[in-house]
C-alpha beads as a LAMMPS data file, in Angstrom:
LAMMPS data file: protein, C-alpha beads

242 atoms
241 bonds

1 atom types
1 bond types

-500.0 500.0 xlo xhi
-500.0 500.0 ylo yhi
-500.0 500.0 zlo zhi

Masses

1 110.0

Atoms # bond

1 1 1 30.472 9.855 20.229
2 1 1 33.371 12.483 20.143
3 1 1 32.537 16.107 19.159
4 1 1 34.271 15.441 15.765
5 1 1 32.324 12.387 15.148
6 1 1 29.155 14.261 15.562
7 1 1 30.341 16.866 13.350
8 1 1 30.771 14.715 10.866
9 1 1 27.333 13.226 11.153
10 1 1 25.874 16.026 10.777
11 1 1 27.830 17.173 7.477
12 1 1 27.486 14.035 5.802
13 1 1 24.634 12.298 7.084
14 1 1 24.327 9.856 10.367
15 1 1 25.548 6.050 9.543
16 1 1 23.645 3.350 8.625
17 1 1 24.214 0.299 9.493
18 1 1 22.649 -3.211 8.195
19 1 1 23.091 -5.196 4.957
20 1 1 20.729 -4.262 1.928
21 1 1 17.037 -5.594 2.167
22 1 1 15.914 -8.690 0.618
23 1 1 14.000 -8.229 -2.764
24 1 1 10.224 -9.236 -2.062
25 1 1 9.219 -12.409 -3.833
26 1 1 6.184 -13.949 -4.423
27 1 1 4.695 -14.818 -1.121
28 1 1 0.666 -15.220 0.654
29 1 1 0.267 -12.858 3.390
30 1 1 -2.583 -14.159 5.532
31 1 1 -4.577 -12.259 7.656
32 1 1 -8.128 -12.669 9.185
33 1 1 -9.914 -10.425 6.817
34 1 1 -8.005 -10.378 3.917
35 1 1 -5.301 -12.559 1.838
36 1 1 -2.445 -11.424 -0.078
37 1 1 -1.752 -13.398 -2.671
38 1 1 0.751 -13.168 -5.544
39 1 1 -1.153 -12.199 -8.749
40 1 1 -2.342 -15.286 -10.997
41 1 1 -4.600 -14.843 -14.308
42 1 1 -5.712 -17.724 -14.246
43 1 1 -7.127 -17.452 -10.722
44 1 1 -7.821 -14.082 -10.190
45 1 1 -8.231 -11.816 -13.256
46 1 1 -11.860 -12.946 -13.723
47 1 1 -13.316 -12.041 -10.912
48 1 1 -11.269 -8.963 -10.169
49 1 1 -12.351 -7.551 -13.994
50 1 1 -16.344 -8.382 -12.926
51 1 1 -15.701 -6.130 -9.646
52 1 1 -14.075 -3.253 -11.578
53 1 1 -16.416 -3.355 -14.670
54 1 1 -19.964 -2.931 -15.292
55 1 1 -21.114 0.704 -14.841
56 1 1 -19.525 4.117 -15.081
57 1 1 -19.589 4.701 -11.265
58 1 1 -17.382 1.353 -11.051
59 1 1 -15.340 2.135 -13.717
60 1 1 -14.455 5.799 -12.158
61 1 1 -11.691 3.437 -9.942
62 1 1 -9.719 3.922 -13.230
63 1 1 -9.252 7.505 -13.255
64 1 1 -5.934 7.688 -10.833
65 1 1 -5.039 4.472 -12.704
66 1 1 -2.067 4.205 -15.216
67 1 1 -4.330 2.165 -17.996
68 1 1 -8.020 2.555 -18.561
69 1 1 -11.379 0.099 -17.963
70 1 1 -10.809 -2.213 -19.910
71 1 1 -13.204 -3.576 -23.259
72 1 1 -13.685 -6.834 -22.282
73 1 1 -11.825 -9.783 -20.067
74 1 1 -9.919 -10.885 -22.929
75 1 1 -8.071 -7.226 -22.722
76 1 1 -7.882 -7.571 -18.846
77 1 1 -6.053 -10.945 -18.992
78 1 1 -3.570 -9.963 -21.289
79 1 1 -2.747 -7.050 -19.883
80 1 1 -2.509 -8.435 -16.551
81 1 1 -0.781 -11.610 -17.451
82 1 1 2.089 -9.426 -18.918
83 1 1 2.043 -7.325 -15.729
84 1 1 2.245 -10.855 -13.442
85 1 1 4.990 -11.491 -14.800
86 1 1 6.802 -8.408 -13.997
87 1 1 9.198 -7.989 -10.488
88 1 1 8.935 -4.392 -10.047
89 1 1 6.088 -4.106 -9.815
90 1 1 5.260 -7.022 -8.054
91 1 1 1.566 -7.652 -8.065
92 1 1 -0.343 -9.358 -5.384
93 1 1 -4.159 -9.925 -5.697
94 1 1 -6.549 -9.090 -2.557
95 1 1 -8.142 -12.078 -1.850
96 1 1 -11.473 -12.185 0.026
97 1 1 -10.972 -15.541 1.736
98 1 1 -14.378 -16.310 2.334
99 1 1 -15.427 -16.650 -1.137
100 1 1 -12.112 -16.972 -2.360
101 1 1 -12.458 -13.350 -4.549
102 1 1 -9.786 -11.094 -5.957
103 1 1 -11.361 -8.068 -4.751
104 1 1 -8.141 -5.838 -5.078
105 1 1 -4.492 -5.634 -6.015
106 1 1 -1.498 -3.695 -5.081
107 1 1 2.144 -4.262 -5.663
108 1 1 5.477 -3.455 -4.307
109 1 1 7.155 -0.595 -6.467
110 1 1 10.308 0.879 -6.865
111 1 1 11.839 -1.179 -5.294
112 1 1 15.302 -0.152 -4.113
113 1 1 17.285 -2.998 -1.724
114 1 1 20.704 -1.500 -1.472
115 1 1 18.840 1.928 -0.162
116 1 1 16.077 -0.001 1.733
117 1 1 13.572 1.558 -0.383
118 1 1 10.155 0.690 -1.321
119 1 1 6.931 1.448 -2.788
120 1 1 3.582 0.330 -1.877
121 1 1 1.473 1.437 -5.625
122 1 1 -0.918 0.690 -8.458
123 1 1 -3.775 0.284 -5.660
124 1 1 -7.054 -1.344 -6.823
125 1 1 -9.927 -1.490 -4.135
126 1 1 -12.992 -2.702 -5.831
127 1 1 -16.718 -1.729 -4.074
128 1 1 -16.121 -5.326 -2.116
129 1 1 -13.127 -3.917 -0.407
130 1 1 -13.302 -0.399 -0.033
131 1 1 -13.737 1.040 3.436
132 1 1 -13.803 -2.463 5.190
133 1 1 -11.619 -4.151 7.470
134 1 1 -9.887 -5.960 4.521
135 1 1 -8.164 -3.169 2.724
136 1 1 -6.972 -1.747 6.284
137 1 1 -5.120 -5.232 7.059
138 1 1 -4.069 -5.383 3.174
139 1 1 -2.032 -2.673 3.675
140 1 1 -1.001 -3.206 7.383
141 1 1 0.077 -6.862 5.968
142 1 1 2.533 -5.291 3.297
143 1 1 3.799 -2.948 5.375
144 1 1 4.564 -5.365 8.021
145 1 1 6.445 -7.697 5.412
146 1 1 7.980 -4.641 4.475
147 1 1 9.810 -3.628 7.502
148 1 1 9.950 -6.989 9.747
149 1 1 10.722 -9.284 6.937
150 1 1 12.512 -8.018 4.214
151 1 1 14.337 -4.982 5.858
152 1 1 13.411 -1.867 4.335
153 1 1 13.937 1.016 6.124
154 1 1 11.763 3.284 3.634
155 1 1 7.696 2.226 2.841
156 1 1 6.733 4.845 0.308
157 1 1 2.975 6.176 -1.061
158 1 1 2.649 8.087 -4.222
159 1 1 -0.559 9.274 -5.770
160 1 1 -1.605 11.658 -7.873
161 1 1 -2.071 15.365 -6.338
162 1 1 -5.706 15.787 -7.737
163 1 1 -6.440 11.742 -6.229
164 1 1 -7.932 13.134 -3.098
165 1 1 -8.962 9.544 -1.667
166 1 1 -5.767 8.443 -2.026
167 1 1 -4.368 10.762 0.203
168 1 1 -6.613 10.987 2.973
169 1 1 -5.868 6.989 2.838
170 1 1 -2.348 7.305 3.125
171 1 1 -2.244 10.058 6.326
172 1 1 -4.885 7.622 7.627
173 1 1 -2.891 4.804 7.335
174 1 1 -0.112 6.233 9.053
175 1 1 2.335 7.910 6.452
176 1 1 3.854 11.300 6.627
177 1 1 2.880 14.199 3.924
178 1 1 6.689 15.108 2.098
179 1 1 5.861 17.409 -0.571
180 1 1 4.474 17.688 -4.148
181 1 1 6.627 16.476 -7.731
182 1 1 5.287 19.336 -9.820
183 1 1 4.470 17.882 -13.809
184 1 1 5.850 14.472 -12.434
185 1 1 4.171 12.137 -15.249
186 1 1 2.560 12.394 -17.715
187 1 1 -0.782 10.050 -17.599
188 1 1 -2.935 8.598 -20.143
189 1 1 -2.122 12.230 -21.498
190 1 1 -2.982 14.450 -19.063
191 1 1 -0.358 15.945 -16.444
192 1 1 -0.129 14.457 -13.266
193 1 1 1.615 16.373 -9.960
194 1 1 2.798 13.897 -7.567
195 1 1 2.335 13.493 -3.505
196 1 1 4.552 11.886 -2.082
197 1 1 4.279 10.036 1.457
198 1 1 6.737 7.954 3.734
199 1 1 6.641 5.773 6.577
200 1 1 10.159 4.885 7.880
201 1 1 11.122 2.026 10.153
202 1 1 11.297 4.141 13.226
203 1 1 7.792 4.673 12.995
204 1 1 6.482 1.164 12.092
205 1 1 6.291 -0.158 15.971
206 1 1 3.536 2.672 16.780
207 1 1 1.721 2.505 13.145
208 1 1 1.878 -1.123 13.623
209 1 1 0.335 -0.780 17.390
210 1 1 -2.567 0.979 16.327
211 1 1 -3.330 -0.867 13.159
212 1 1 -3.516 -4.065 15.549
213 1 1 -5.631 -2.148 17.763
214 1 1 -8.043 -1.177 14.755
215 1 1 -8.322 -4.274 13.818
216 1 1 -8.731 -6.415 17.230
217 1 1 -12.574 -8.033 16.768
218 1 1 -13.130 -5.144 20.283
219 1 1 -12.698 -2.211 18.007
220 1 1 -16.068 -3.225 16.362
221 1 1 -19.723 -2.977 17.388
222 1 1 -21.907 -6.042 16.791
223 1 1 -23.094 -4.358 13.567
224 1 1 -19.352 -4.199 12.188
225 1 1 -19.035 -0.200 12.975
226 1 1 -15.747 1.473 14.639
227 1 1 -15.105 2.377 17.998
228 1 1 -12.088 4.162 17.324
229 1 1 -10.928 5.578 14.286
230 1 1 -7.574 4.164 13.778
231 1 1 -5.488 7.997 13.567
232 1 1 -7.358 8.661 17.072
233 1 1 -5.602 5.102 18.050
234 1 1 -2.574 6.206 16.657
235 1 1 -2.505 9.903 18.097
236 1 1 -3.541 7.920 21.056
237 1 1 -0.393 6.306 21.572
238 1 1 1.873 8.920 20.566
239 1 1 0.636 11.177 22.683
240 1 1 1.330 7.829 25.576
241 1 1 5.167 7.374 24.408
242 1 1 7.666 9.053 25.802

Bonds

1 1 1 2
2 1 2 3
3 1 3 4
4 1 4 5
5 1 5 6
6 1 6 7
7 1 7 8
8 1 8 9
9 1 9 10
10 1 10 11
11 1 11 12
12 1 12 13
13 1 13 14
14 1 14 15
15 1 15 16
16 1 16 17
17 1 17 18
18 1 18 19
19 1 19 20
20 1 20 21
21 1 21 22
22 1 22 23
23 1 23 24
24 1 24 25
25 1 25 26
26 1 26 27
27 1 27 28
28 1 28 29
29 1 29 30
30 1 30 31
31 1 31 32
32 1 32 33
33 1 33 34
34 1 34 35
35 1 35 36
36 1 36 37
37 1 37 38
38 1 38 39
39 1 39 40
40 1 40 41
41 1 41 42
42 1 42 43
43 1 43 44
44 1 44 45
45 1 45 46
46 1 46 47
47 1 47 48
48 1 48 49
49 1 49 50
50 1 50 51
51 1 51 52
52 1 52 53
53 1 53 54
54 1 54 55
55 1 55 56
56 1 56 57
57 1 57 58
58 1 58 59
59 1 59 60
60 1 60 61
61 1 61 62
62 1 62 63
63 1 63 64
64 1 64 65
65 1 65 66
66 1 66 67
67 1 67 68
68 1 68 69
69 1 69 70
70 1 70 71
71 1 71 72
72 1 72 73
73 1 73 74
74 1 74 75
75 1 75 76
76 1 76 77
77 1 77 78
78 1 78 79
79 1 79 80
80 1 80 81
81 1 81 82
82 1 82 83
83 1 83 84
84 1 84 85
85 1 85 86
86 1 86 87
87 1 87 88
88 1 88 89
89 1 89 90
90 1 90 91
91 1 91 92
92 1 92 93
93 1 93 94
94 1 94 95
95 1 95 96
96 1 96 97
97 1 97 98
98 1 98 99
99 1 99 100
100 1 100 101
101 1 101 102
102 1 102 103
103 1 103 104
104 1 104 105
105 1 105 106
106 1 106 107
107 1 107 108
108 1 108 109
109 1 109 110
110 1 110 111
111 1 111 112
112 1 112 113
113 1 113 114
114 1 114 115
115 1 115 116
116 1 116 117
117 1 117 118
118 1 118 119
119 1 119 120
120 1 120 121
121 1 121 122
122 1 122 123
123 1 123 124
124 1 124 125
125 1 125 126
126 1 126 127
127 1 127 128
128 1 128 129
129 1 129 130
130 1 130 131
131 1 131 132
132 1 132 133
133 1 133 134
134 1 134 135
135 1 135 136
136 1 136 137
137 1 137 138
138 1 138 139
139 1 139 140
140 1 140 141
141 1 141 142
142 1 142 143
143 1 143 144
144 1 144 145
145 1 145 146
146 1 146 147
147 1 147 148
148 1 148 149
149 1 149 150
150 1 150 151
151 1 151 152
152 1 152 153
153 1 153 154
154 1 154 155
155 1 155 156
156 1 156 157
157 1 157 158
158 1 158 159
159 1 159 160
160 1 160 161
161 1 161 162
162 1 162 163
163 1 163 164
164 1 164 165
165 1 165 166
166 1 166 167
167 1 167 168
168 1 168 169
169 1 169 170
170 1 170 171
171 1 171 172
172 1 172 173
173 1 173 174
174 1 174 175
175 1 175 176
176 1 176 177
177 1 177 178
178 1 178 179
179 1 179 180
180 1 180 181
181 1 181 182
182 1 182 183
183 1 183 184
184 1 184 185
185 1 185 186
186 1 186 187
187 1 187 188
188 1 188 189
189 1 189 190
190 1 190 191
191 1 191 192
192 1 192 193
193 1 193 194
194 1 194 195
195 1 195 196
196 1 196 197
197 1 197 198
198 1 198 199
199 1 199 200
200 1 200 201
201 1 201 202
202 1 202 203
203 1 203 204
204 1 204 205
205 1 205 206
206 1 206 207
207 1 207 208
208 1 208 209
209 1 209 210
210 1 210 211
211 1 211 212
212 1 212 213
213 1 213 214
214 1 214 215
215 1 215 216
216 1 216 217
217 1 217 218
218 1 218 219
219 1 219 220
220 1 220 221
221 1 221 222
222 1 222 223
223 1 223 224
224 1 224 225
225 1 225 226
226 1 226 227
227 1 227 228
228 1 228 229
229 1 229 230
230 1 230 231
231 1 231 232
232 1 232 233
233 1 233 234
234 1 234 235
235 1 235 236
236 1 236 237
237 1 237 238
238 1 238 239
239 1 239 240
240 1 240 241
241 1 241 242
């Protein structure tokens, strides 16, 4: 690169090169603990409203949520049927594929192809899937399809500022604290500041390294526990690469 070239970069921004991603359709992502599966009423919505209804502690996943509990599964359905049928968001149900469950959703967000943008969002881990193997592949899974199939070059995570879970779970998971969208929303009419997180492509082949080490069946005692917590994996092997 001549020294004008590089002068250039660095005024303007460096080049990218690469046609737009592909818009994500409505695809099963397979894994051993979990299943992705694009969202249907008809198969999912009543046994994801049973594990998200029922007592106030259960009903408290709501809060960060953009729509409340709702009255009864008639509500849920319709609700959710109009929200199936949407493309951004795309909703995918998290399948337990033992029992054949929705114990989850998420969906792909914001979705921007010609910028290689996306959104990872509206995040639903019922009591079933919280803190288990299953929501750790769920969301290795979409990021994977993400980057390796589709071509983004941006995986974003937005919560709100005062949803501490949610951001513990997305430095765990690999994504990189940006900064704070002060009175971003307003929400079920209450304010709502904004984290933002990223994960770009040119850190997918470590994040995806250690969530396949945190996962392997020899990260896990015979009574299901950790050996390694998957940021020590990560830290781990950044501390290994050159």
């Amino acid at each position: 690169m001549t020294g004008e070239a590089a002068a250039e970069d660095q005024v303007l921004g460096a080049p990218v090169s690469g046609p737009p991603a592909r818009r994500p359709a409505r695809v099963a992502l397979e894994g051993r603990h979990v299943s992705v599966r694009p969202f249907d009423v008809d198969l999912h919505a009543a046994d994801l409203f049973a594990a998200s209804h029922g007592s106030a502690e259960v009903e408290a996943l709501w809060d960060f949520l953009s729509v409340p509990p709702f009255a009864d599964l008639d509500a849920f359905r319709r609700s959710y049927a109009e929200a199936a049928l949407k493309d951004d968001p795309l909703m995918f149900a998290l399948v337990d594929p033992a029992s054949g469950k929705a114990v989850g959703h998420a969906t792909y967000m914001r979705i921007e192809p010609a910028h290689r943008v996306i959104e990872v969002g509206n995040i639903l881990f019922t009591p079933a899937l919280q803190r288990s193997r299953a929501a750790t592949e769920a969301m290795y899974l979409m990021a994977r399809h993400a980057f390796e199939d589709l071509g983004y070059r941006r995986y974003e995570w937005k919560c709100n500022a005062l949803n501490a879970p949610s951001r513990r779970a997305a430095l765990r998971l690999g994504f990189t604290y940006e900064g704070l969208f002060r009175q971003h929303m307003v929400i079920k009419g209450r304010n709502r500041d904004t984290t933002w997180f990223s994960l770009l492509d040119h850190e997918w082949p470590r994040a995806k390294a250690a969530f396949e080490a945190w996962l392997a069946p020899g990260n896990f005692d015979a009574d299901g526990r950790q050996k390694s917590r998957l940021e020590d994996i990560r830290n781990t092997l950044e501390k290994e690469t050159p």
